[in-house]
C-alpha positions as a LaTeX table, in Angstrom:
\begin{tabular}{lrrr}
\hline
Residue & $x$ (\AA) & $y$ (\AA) & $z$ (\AA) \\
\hline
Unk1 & 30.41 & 172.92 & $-22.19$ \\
Unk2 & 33.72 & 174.66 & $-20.45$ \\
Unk3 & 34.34 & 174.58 & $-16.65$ \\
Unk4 & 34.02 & 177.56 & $-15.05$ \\
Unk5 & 36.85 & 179.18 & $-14.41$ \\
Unk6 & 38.14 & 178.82 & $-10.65$ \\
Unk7 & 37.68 & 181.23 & $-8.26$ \\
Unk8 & 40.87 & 180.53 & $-6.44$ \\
Unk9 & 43.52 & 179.15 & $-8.52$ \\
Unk10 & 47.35 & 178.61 & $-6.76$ \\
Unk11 & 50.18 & 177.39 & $-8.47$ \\
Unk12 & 53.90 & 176.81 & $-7.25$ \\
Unk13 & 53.18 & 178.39 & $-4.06$ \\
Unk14 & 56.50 & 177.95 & $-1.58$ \\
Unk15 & 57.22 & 179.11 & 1.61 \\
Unk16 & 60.45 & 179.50 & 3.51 \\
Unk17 & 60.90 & 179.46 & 7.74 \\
Unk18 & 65.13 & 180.34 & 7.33 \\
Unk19 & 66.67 & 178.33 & 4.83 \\
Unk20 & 63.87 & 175.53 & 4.59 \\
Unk21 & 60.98 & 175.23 & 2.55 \\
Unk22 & 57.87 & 173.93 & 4.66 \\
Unk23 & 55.65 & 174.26 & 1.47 \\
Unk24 & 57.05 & 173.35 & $-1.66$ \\
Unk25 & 55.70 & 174.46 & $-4.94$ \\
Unk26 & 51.84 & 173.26 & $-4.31$ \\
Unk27 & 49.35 & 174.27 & $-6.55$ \\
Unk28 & 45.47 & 173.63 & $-7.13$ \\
Unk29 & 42.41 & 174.98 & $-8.09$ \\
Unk30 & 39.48 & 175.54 & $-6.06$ \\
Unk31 & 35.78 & 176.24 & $-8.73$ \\
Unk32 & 32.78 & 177.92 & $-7.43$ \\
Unk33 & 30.76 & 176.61 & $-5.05$ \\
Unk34 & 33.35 & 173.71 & $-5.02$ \\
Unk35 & 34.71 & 171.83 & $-1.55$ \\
Unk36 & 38.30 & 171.03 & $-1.97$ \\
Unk37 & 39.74 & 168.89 & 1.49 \\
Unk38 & 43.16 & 169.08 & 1.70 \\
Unk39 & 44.49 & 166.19 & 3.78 \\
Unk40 & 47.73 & 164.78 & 5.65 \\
Unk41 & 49.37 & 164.18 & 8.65 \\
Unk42 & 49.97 & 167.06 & 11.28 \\
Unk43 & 53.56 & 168.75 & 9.83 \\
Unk44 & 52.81 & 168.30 & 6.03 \\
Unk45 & 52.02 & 172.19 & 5.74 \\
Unk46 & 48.44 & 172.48 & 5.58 \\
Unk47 & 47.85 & 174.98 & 7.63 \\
Unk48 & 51.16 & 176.77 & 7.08 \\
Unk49 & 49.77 & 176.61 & 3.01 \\
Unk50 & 46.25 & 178.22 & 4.01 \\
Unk51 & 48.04 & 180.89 & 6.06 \\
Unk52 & 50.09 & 182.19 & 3.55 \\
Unk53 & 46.68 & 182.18 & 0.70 \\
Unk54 & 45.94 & 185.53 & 3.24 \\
Unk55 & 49.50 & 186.60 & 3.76 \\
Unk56 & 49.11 & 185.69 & 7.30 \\
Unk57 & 52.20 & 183.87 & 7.62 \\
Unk58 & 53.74 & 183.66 & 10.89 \\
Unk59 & 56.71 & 186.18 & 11.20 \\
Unk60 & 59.53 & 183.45 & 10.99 \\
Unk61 & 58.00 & 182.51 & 7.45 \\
Unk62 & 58.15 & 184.09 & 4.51 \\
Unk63 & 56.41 & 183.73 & 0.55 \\
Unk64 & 59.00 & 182.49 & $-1.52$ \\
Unk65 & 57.15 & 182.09 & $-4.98$ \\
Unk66 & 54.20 & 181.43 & $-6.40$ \\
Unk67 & 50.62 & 182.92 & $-7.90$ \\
Unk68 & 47.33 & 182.81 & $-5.76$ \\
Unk69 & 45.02 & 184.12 & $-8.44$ \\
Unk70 & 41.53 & 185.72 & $-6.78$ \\
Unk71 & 39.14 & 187.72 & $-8.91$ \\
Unk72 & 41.75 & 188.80 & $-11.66$ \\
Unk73 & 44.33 & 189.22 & $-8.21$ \\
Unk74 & 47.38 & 187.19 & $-7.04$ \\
Unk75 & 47.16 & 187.66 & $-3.93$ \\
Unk76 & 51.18 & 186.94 & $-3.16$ \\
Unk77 & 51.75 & 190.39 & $-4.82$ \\
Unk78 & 48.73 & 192.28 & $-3.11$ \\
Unk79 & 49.81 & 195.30 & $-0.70$ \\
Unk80 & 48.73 & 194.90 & 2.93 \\
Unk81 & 46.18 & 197.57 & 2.55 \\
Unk82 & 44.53 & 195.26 & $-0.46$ \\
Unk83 & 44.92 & 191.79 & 1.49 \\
Unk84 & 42.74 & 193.63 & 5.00 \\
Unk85 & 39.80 & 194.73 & 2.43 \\
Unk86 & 40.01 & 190.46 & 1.14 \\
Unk87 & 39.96 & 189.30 & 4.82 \\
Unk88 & 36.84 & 188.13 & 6.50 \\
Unk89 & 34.89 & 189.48 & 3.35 \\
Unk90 & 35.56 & 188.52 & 0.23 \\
Unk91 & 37.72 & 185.24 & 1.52 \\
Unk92 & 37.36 & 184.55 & 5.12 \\
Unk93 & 38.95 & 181.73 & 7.61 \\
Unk94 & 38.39 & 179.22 & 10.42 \\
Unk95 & 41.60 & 178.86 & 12.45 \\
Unk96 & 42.37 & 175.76 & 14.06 \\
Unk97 & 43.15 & 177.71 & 17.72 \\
Unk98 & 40.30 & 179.94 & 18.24 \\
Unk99 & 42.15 & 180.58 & 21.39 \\
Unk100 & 45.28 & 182.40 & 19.87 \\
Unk101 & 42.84 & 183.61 & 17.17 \\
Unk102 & 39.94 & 185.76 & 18.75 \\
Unk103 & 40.78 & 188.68 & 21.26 \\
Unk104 & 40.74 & 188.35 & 24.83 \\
Unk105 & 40.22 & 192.53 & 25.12 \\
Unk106 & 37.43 & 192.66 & 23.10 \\
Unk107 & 33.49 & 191.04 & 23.63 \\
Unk108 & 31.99 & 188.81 & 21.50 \\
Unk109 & 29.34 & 191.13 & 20.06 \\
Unk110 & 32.51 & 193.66 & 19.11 \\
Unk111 & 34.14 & 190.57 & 17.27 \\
Unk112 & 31.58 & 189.88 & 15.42 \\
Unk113 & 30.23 & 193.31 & 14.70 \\
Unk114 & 34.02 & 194.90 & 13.68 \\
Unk115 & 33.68 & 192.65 & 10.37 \\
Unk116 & 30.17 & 193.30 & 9.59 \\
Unk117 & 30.33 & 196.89 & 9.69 \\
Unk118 & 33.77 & 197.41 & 8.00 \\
Unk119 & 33.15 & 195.18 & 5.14 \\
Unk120 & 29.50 & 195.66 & 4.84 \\
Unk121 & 28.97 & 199.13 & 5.75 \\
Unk122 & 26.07 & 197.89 & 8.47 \\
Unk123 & 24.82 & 200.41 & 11.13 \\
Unk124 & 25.06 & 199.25 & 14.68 \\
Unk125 & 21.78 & 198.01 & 14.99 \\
Unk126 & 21.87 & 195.67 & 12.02 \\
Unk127 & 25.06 & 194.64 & 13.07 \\
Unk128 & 24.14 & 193.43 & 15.92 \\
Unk129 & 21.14 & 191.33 & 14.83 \\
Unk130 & 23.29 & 189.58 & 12.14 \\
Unk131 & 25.45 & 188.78 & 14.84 \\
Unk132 & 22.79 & 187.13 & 16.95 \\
Unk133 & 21.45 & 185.37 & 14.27 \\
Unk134 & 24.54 & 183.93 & 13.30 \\
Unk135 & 25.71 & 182.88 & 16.80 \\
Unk136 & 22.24 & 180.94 & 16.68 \\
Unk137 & 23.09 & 179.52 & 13.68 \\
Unk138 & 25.92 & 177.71 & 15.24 \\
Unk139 & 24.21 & 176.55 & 17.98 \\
Unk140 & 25.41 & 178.55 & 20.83 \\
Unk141 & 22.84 & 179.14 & 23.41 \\
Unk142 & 21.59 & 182.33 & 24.93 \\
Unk143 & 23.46 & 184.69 & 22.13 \\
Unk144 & 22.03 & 187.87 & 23.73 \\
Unk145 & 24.40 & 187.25 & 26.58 \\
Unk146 & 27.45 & 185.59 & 25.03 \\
Unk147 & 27.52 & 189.17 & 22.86 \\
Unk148 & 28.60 & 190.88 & 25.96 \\
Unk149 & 31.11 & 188.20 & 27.39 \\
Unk150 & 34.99 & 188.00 & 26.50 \\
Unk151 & 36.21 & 184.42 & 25.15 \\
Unk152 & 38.06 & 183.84 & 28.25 \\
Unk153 & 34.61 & 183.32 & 29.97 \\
Unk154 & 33.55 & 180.87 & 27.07 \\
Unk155 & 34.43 & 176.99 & 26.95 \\
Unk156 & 36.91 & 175.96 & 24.36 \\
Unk157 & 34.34 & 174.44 & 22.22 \\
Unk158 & 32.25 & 177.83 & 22.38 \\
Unk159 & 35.28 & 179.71 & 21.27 \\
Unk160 & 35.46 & 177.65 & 17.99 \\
Unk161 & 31.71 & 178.45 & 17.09 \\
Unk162 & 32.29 & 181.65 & 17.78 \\
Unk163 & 35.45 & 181.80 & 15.89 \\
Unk164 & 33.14 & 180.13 & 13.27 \\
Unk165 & 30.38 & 182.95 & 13.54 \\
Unk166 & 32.74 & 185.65 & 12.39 \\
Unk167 & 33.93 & 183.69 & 9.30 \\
Unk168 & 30.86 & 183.35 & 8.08 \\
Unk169 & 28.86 & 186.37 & 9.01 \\
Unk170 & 30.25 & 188.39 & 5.97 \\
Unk171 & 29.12 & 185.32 & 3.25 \\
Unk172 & 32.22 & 184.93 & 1.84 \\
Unk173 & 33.52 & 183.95 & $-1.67$ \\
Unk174 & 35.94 & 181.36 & $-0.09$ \\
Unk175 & 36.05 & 179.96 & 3.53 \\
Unk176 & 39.46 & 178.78 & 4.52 \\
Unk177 & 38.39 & 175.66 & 7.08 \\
Unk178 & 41.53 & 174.84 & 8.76 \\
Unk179 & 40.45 & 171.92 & 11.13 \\
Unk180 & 36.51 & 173.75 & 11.54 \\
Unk181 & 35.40 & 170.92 & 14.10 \\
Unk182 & 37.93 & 170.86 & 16.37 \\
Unk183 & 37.04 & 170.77 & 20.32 \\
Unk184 & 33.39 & 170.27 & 19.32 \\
Unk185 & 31.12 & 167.36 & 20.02 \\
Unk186 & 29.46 & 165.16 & 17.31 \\
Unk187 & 25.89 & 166.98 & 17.21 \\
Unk188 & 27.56 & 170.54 & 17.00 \\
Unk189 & 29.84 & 169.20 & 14.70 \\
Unk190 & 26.90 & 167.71 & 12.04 \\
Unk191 & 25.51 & 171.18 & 12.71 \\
Unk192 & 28.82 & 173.21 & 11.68 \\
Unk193 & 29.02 & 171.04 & 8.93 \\
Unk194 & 25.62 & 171.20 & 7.76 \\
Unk195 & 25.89 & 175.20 & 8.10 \\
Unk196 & 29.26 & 174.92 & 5.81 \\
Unk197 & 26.93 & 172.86 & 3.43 \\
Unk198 & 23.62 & 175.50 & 3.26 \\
Unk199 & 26.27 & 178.73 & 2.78 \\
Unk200 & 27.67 & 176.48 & $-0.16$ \\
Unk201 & 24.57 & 175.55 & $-1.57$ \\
Unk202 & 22.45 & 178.96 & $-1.33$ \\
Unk203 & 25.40 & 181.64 & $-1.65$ \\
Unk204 & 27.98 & 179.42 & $-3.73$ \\
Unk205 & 30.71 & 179.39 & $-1.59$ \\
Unk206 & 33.70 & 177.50 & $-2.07$ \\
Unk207 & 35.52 & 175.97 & 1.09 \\
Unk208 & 39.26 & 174.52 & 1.25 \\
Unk209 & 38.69 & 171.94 & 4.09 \\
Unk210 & 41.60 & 171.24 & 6.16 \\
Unk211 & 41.29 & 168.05 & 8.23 \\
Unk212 & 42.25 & 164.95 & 9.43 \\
Unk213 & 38.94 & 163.29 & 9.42 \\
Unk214 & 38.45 & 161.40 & 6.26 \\
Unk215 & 34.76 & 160.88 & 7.65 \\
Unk216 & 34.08 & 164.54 & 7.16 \\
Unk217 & 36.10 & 164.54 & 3.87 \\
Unk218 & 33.34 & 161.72 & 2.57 \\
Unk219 & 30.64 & 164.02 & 3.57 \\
Unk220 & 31.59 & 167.43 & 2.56 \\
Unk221 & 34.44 & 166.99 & $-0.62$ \\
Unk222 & 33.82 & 167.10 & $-4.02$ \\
Unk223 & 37.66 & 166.80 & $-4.51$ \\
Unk224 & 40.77 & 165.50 & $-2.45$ \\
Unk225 & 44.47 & 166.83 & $-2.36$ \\
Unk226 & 46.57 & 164.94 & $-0.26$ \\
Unk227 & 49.48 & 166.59 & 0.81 \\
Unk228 & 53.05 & 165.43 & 2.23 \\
Unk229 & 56.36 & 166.66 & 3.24 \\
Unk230 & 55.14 & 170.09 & 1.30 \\
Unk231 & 53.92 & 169.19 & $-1.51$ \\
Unk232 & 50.33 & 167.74 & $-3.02$ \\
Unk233 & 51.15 & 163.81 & $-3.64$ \\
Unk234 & 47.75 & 163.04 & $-5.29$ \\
Unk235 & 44.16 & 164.79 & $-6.13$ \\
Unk236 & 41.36 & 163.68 & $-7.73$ \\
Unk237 & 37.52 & 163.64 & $-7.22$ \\
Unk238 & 36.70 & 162.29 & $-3.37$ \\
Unk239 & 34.90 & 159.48 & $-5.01$ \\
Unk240 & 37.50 & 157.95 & $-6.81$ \\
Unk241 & 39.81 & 158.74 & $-4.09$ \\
Unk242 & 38.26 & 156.91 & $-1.86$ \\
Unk243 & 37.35 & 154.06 & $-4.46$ \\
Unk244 & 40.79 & 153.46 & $-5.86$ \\
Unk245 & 44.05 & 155.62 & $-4.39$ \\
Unk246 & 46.55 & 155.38 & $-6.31$ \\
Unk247 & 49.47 & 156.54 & $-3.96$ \\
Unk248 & 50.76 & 154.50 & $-1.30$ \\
Unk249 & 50.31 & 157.57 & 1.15 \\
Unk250 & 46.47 & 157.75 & 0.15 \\
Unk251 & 45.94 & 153.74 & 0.47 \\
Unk252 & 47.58 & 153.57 & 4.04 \\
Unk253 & 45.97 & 157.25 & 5.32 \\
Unk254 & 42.66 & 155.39 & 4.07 \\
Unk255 & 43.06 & 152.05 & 5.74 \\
Unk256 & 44.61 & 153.82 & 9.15 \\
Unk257 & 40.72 & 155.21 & 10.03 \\
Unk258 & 38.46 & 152.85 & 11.60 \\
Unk259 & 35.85 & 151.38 & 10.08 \\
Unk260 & 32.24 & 149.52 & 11.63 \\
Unk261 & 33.00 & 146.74 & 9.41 \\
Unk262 & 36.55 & 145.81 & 10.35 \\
Unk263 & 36.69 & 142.50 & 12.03 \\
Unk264 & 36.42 & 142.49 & 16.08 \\
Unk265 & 39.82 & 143.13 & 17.14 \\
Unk266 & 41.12 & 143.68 & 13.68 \\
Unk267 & 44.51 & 145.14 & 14.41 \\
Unk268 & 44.47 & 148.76 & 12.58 \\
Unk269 & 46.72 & 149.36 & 10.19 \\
Unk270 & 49.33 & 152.24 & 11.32 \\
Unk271 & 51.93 & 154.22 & 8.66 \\
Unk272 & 55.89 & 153.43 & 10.36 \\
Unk273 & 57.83 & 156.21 & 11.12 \\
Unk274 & 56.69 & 159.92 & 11.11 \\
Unk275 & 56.74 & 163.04 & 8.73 \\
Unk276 & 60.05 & 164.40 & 8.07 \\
Unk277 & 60.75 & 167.40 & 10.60 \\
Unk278 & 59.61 & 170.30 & 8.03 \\
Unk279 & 62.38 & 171.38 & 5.74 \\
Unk280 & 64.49 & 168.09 & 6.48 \\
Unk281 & 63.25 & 166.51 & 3.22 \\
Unk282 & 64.99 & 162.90 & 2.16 \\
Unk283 & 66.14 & 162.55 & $-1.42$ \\
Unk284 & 63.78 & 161.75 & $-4.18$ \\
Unk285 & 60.35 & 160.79 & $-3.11$ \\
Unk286 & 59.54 & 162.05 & 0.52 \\
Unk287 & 57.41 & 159.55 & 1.25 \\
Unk288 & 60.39 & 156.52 & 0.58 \\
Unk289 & 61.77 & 156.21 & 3.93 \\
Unk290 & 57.63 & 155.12 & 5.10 \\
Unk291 & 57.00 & 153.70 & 2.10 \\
Unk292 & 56.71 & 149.49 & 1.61 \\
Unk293 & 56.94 & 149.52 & $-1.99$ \\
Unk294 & 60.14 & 152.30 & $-2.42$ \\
Unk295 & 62.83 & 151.04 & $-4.51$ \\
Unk296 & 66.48 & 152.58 & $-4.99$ \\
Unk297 & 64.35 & 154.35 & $-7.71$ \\
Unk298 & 62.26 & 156.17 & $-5.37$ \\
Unk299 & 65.12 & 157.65 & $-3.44$ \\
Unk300 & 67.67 & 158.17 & $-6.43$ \\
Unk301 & 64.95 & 160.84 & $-8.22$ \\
Unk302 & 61.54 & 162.96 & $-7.30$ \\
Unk303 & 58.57 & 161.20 & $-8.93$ \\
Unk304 & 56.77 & 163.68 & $-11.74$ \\
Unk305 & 52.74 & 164.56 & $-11.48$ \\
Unk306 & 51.20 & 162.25 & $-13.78$ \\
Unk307 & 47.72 & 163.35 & $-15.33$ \\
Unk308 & 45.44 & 160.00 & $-15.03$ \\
Unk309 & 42.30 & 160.85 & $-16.61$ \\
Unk310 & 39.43 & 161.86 & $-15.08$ \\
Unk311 & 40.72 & 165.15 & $-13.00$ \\
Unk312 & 43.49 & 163.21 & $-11.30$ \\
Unk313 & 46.91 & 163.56 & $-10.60$ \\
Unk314 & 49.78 & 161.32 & $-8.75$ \\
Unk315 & 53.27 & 161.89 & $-7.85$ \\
Unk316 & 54.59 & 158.16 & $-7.38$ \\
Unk317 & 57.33 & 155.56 & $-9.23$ \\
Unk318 & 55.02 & 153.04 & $-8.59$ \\
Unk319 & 51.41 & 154.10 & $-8.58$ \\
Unk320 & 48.66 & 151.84 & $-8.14$ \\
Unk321 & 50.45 & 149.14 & $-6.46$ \\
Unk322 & 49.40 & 147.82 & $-2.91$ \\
Unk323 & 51.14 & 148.63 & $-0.22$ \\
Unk324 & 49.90 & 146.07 & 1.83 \\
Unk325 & 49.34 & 146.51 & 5.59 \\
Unk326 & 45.80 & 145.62 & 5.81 \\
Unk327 & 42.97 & 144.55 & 3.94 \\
Unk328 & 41.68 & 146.31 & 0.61 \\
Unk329 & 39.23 & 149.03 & 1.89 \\
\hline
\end{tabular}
């Protein structure tokens, strides 16, 4: 029996800020109803990767190649006029700053209600009850009133399930989760999640889940890319990520989280140095000058993708070796 073809489908997707790449030929496939996390530290362009599947690149960056194929579409060669009718209906997003994202000018209620009515052609009225039904559905209290407030008179944490609200009201195709559980506690944060989890299961929505929390990643992914220095290092199904890594990046990301089981005071196991600034990329493999098992090897050439059976995919010299640092996980 074939695999169904994917409803979002990128491949050698760059982008440019001057003369330096921050994303650097990344590709993957995202399948209905499918949850793809894509994971890494803060810099590695995840978010700069999911803002440019929309075109919503920050003006400073700019699409330097690629194909984002969307219903028989690349989006990278869509007109403007093409890429508004896409957003918040057909493929919608959770930003990570609901703060720079939602409009200070403009109610709640009028937020929520501009998508609903452009994309779904719904009269005020019905509007307006979707809207209250969907601010209930992510837990914010007394809806009828939050409608007519501004987010400035909202907490930070509101803000987010607001911001959260509009990206789901129209049922999209694809949700673009860029970090959806930021600022909130743990019980709105199981309910988020387990909203995320009924759209999937009773519309068939696919989600590319940005985050670092490899606990929600366990919960919610069906696959893991992990992503460094611009490009995707290793995917593969979540459970055999999390089973066996085969990159050093993976194995030390893994071991870095916290775990009940860990010994008391069981030092935890931290990755030296940082991500290079973006665009200031060392020779060969980028993760070398981190890495404990890089070799003159790793730094004289880039590593090639390897296909390893099974759906998954490494770009390492020396895959499968320990890194050390810490017990097995």
């Amino acid at each position: 029996m074939n695999a169904p073809a994917p409803v979002l489908e990128v491949e050698g997707l760059s982008v440019a800020i001057g003369a330096r790449r921050v994303v650097d030929a990344t590709g993957f496939a995202l399948a209905p109803g499918e949850v793809l996390a894509l994971v890494g530290e803060s810099g590695c362009g995840k978010s700069m990767t999911a803002l440019a599947l929309l075109g919503l690149l920050p003006a400073a960056a700019r699409l330097e190649g690629g194909r984002i194929g969307f219903e028989g579409r690349d989006l990278a060669r869509l007109p403007e006029r093409e890429l508004r009718a896409l957003r918040g209906n057909r493929i919608s997003v959770i930003f990570q700053d609901p703060s720079g994202s939602l409009d200070p000018l403009m109610t709640v209620g009028a937020q929520l209600a501009e998508g609903l009515r452009a994309h779904r052609r719904m009269g005020r009225e019905e509007a307006h009850e979707r809207s209250l039904a969907m601010l209930r559905a992510v837990g914010i209290s007394e809806p009828e009133r939050r409608l007519a407030q501004y987010p400035f008179e909202l907490s930070g944490g509101m803000c987010q399930r607001v911001m959260i609200a509009i990206a789901l009201a129209a049922e999209p195709a694809v949700l673009l989760a860029d970090e959806p559980t930021t600022a909130l506690d743990v019980t709105i944060q199981a309910q988020i999640l387990d909203l995320m989890k009924a759209l999937r299961r009773e519309r068939g929505t696919s989600i590319l889940l940005i985050t670092h929390d490899m606990g929600v990643v366990a919960d919610m992914a069906d696959r893991v890319a992990v992503m460094y220095a611009g490009r995707i290092v290793e995917s593969g199904p979540a459970d055999a990520i999390f089973a066996d890594p085969r990159h050093p990046y993976t194995r030390l990301l893994l071991r870095s989280v916290p775990r009940l089981d860990d010994a008391p005071k069981a030092a935890m196991t931290v990755i030296p140095g940082s991500v290079p600034a973006q665009g200031e990329w060392p020779p060969g493999c980028r993760f070398a000058p981190r890495c404990p098992l890089a070799e003159p090897a790793c730094v004289a050439r880039d590593p090639r993708v390897e296909e390893l059976g099974g759906g998954r995919r490494v770009a390492c010299h020396r895959h499968g070796e320990d890194p050390g640092m810490g017990a097995a996980r």
